[in-house]
Structure formats: C-alpha cells, structure tokens
C-alpha positions as CSV (number, residue, x, y, z in Angstrom):
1,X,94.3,118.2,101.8
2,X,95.9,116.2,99.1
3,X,95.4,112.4,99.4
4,X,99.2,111.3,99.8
5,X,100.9,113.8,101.9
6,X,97.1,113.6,104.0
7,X,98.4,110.1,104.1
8,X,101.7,110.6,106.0
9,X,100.2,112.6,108.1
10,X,97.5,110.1,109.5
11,X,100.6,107.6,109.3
12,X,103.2,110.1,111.3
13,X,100.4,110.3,114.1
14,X,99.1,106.8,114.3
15,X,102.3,105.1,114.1
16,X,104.4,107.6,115.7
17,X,106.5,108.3,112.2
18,X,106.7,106.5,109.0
19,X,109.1,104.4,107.4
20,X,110.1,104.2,103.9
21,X,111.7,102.2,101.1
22,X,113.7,104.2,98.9
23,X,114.0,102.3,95.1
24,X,116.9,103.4,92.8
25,X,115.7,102.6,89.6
26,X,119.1,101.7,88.1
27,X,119.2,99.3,90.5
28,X,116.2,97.8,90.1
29,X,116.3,93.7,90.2
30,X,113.0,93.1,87.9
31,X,113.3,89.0,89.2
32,X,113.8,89.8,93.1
33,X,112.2,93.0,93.3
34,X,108.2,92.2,93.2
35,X,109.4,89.2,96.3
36,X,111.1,92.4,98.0
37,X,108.1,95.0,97.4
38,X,105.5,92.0,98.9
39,X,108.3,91.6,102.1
40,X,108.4,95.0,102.3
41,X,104.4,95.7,102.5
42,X,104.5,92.6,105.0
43,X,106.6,94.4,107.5
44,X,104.9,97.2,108.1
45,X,106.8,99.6,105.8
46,X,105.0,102.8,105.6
47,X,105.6,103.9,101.6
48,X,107.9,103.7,98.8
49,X,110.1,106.6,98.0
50,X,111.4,105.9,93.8
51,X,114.3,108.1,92.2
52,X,118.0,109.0,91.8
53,X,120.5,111.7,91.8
54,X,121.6,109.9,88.4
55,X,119.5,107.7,86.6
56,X,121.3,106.6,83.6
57,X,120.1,103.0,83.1
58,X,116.9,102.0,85.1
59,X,113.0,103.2,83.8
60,X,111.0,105.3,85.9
61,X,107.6,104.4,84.7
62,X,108.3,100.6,84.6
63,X,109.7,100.3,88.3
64,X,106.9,102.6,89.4
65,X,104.3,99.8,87.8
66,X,106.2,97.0,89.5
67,X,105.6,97.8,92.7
68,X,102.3,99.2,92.2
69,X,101.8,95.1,90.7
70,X,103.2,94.3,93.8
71,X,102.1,96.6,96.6
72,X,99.2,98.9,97.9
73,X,101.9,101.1,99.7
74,X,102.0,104.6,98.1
75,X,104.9,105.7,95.6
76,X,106.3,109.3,96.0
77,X,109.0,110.0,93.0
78,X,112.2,111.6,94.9
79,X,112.9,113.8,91.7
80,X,116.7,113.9,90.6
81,X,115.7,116.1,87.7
82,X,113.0,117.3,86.2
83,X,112.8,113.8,83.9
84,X,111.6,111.6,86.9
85,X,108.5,113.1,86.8
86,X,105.2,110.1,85.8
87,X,101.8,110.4,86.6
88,X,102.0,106.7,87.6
89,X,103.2,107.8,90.6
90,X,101.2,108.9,93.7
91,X,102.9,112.1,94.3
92,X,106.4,113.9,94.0
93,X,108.6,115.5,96.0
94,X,108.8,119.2,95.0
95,X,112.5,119.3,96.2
96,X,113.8,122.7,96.5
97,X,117.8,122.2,97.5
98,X,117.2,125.2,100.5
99,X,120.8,123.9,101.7
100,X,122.2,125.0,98.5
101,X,122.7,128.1,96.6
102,X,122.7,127.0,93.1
103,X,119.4,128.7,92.4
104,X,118.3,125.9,89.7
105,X,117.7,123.8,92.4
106,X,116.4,126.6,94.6
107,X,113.4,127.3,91.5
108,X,114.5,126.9,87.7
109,X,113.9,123.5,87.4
110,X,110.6,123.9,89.2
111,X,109.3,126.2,87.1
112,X,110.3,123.6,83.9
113,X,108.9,120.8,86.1
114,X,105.7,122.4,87.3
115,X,103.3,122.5,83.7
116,X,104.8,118.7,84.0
117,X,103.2,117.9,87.1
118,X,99.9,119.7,86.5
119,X,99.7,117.7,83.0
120,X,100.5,114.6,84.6
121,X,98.3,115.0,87.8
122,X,100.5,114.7,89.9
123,X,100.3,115.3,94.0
124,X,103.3,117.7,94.5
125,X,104.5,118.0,98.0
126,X,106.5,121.2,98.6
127,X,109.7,119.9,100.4
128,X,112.7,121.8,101.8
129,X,115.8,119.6,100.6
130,X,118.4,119.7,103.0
131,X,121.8,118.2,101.8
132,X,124.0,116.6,105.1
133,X,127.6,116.5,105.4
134,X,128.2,112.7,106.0
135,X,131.6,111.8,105.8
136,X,132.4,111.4,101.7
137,X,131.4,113.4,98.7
138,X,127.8,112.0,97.7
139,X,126.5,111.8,94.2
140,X,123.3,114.2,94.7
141,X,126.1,116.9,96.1
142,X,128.4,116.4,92.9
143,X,124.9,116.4,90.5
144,X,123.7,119.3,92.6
145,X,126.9,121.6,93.0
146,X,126.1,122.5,96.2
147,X,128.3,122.7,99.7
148,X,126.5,120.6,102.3
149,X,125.3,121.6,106.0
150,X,128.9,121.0,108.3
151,X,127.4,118.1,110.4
152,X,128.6,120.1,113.3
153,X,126.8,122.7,112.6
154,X,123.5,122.1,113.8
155,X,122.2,125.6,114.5
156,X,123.0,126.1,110.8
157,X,120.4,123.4,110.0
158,X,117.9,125.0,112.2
159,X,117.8,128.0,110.7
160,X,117.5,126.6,106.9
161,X,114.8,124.1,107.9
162,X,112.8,127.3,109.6
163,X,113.6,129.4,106.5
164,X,111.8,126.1,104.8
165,X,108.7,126.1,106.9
166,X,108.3,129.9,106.8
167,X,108.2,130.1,102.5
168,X,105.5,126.9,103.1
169,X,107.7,123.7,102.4
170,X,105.2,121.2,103.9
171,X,108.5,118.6,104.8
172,X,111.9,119.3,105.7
173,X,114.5,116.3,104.0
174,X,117.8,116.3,106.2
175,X,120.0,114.4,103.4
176,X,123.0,112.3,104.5
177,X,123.3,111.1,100.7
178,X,123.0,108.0,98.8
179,X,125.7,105.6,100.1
180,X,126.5,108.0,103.2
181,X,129.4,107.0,105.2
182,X,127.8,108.7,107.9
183,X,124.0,109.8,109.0
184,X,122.7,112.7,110.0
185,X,123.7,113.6,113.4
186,X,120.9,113.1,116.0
187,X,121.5,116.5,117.7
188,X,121.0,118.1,114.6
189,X,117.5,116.0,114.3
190,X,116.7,117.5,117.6
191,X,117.4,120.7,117.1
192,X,115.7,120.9,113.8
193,X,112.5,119.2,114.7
194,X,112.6,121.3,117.8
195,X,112.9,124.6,116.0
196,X,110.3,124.0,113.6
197,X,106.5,122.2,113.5
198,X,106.8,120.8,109.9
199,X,107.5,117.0,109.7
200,X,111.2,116.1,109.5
201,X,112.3,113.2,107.1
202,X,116.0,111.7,107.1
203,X,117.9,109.4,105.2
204,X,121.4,108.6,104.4
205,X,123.5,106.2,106.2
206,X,121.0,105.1,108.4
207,X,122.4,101.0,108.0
208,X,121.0,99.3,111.1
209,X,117.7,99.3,113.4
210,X,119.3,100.8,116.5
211,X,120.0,103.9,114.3
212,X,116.3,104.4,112.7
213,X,115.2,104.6,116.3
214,X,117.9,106.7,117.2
215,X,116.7,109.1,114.5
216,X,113.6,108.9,115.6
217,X,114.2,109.2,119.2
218,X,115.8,112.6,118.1
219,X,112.7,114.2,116.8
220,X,112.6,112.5,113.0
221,X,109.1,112.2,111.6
222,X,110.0,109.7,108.7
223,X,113.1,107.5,107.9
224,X,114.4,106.8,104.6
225,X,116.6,103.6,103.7
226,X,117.7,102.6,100.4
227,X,121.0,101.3,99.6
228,X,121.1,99.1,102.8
229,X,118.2,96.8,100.9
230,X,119.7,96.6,97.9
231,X,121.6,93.5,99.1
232,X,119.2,90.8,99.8
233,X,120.9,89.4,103.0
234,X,119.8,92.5,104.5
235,X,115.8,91.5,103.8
236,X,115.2,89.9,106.7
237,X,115.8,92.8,108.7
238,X,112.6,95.1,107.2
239,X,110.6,94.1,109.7
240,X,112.9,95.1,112.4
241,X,113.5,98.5,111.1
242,X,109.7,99.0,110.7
243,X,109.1,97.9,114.3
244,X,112.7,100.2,115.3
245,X,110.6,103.0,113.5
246,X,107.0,102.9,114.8
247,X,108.5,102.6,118.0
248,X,107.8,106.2,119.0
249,X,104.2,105.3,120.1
C-alpha cells in the first residue's frame, strides 16, 4: 500500500480521524510561516494539505520545501490544475470533480497530469471530489464550472460518494469551498459516511473547534481547515481543533 495514504489510514484508526492544515500558496507568509508549520506539528496536527483553486502568485515547490524545513508531517498537493503537481511533495490528490459534469475535471486533465506524476514520483491518491453548496459562490466552483451538491440534498451526496467508491476513489472530499460561508451539513456527513466504507474528508467553513468535532461526530474521517489560520490570532487555537478532532477515540 502506498506510504502516504497507508499513513492516514494508520492515523484515521489510531487517532480516531486526522486533522489537517490546508496551505494556499498565495498566501504564504515566508517570515511567520516556518513559526506556524513548527505550532502546527506541536499540536498534534495530523498532515499538511498545499494548493489552490487559483494560484496566481505564491510557488508551489518553495512552500512545499518550507514546511518540509520546518516539519516531519506529510505534504499532500490539493491539485487546482494540473501545474501543482512537484515531486517534493509526498503525494497528490488525484481529484476527480465526481460532483460535476464538466468531464475535464471528471478525466482530461488526468490524463495530461498522469505521465506528470509518474515522472515525478509521485504517490497519487485516487479521490472522489465532491463540491458543497455552502452559502456563496466559491472560487474552485467558478474555476471548475460546475453546479454544487444542494446542501439539502443529502441523498444526492450519497449516491455520488458511492458512485466514487464503486469506480475505486480511495477518499471521498465533501467540499464546502475556500472561504465557505457555510460547512457541510452534518446530516449529509452522516449519510455519506454511512452509505459508503471509504474514508470521508471535509473542509470548508469549518471556523471553530465545536464544529471539527461536530463533523466528526457525523461520520467525517479527516477535517480540513485553511483560511481560518491564515490570521495569526487564530494560532493559538491548533491545538484545540487537533484535540476537537482526535476526539473520536
């Protein structure tokens, strides 16, 4: 089994789900950053999640370093196109939008993106991307030109995410968006991670600790925040949304 998604595994059933860091390289703070990264590994975080819907400023392979300079944690790139792809990396997230139906994102950028990944050995782990409706147009549903899930639509979700698991995906990503006004719905969680056995990850508009556990009280097998610890006031509260997370056990 591949090293990094083995990894999450042993991590999911030890700690009773994992909790990453997602990094925006735009918004990358090269002074605060390595202080953040070394907080962050302090904690307990589980991982680093790197990438963006839109990157049109920040460097992939130079963020990627820093926290490896700064951290043992493993880095997964969370493609936005097939540019963010760098063998510094420990693995990738082979998204497939299965929410969608722009079939780009469904398999013609994979198939540009995959002779990358090979030649840049990098772990690939199959992932059924699964876009949220949370409240306000987010940027990876304008870049992606696909309709999201209806948030009230939970049976909707549960059929995509089993779709997911039945073509292979090894994780299922149920995607408020970056900067979500509002996260994914925990009966949808439920219902999802009851429906199917694969490993559920959500982000989006999860902004306080009470809410990570709620998502993981709901079935979630790993929560993603990013924005929310972009603001350094908001540093000090890592460790609670680690301990909010591992919480399951």
């Amino acid at each position: 089994m591949p090293k990094t998604y083995k990894l999450l595994l042993n991590t999911i059933e030890q700690k009773g789900a994992a909790f990453l860091i997602l990094i925006d390289p735009d918004k990358v703070n090269k002074e605060l950053y390595p202080e953040f990264i070394r907080q962050c590994e302090q904690a307990g975080v589980d991982g680093f999640l790197i990438g963006g819907s839109l990157m049109t400023n920040g460097d992939l392979n130079k963020s990627i370093k820093l926290i490896k300079r700064n951290s043992g944690l493993p880095v997964i790139i969370f493609p936005g196109s097939v540019h963010q792809v760098d063998g510094e990396a420990d693995a990738i997230l082979f998204l497939s939008l299965i929410s969608g139906r722009n079939p780009e994102h469904l398999i013609g950028s994979h198939v540009i993106a995959a002779p990358m990944l090979k030649k840049a050995n990098l772990e690939p782990i199959s992932t059924g991307y699964m876009l949220i409706e949370s409240g306000k147009q987010t940027t990876a549903e304008y870049i992606s030109g696909s309709k999201p899930i209806p948030r009230n639509k939970p049976e909707i979700a549960a059929a995509t995410a089993l779709a997911g698991e039945y073509l292979g995906m090894k994780l299922i990503y149920l995607e408020g968006g970056s900067g979500a006004e509002l996260s994914v719905p925990d009966e949808m969680i439920s219902l999802v991670s009851k429906t199917i056995n694969t490993p559920v990850i959500v982000g989006g508009g999860i902004k306080d600790p009470a809410t990570a556990k709620r998502k993981i009280q709901a079935g979630a097998s790993i929560v993603i925040v990013g924005n929310h610890f972009e603001k350094e006031n908001n540093w000090k509260l890592i460790v609670k949304f680690a301990e909010a997370v591992h919480s399951k056990n």
